[in-house]
N, C-alpha and C positions, 0 to 999 in steps of 0.2 A: 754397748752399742752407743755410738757419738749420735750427734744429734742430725747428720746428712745419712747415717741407718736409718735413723727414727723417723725421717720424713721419705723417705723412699720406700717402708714399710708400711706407713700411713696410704702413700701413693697406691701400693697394690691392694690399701684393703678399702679403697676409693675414701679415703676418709681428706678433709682438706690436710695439706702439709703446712706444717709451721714456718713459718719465715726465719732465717738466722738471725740468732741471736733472740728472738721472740719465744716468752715463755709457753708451752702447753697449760693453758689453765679448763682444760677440761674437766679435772678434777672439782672445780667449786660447781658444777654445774648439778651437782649430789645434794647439795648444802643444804639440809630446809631450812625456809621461812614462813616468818609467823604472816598470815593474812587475813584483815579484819575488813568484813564489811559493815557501814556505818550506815545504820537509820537513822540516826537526829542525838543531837544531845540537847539537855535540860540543866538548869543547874535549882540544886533543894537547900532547903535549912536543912540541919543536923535533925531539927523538932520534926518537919515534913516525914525525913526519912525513917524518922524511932516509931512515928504513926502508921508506917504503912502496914497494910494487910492484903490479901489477896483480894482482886478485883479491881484496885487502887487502878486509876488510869494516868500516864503520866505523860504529860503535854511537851512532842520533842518541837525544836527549832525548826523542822523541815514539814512542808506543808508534803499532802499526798500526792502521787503521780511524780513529787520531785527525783531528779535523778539521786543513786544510794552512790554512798563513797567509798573508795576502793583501798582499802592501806596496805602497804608492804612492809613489815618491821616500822612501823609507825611512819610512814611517807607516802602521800597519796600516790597512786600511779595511774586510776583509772575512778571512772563511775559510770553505771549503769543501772539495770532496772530490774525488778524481783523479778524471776522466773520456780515455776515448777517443775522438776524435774523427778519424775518416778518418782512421785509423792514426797519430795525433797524439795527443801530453798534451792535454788541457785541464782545466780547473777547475771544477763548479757548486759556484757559491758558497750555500752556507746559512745563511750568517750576516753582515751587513754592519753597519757600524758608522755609527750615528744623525751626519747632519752635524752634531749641535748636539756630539757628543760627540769628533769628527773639531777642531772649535773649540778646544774646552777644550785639546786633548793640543796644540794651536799654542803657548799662551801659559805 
């Protein structure tokens, strides 16, 4: 099947048609990625961390209420706010980051 098949079958299965010459990268859209969300960081002595024990409280860089940060494969894209969910963390995010500006911080 050439690639004027490929998009005319696309077409009946309401799916968009690729442009000629344009690749189908549907396929990455399976990929995982790693995503991290960040409460604060701290930095310790080696001596601090061989002392710790359970209870230890560890003083991060982000004051409470501050918005949490959102990583993709180690690049921010968003940040948002702890949420509960069915006795679970989760995150609404309020702020995400422009793809044109997600570009810039690649190069």
């Amino acid at each position: 099947m050439d690639d004027t098949q490929a998009n005319q079958a696309a077409n009946q299965q309401g799916a968009p048609a690729a442009k000629e010459g344009e690749k189908n990268l549907d396929f990455l859209l399976d990929i995982p990625l790693n995503v991290t969300v960040e409460v604060g960081r701290s930095k310790l002595l080696i001596k601090e961390l061989l002392q710790m024990r359970e209870g230890k409280v560890i003083e991060l860089d982000k004051l409470a209420g501050e918005p949490l940060d959102v990583y993709v494969n180690s690049r921010l894209i968003a940040r948002g706010e702890a949420v509960l969910v069915n006795e679970k963390f989760g995150i609404r995010l309020t702020d995400v980051v422009s793809p044109s500006e997600r570009l810039e911080k690649l190069g």
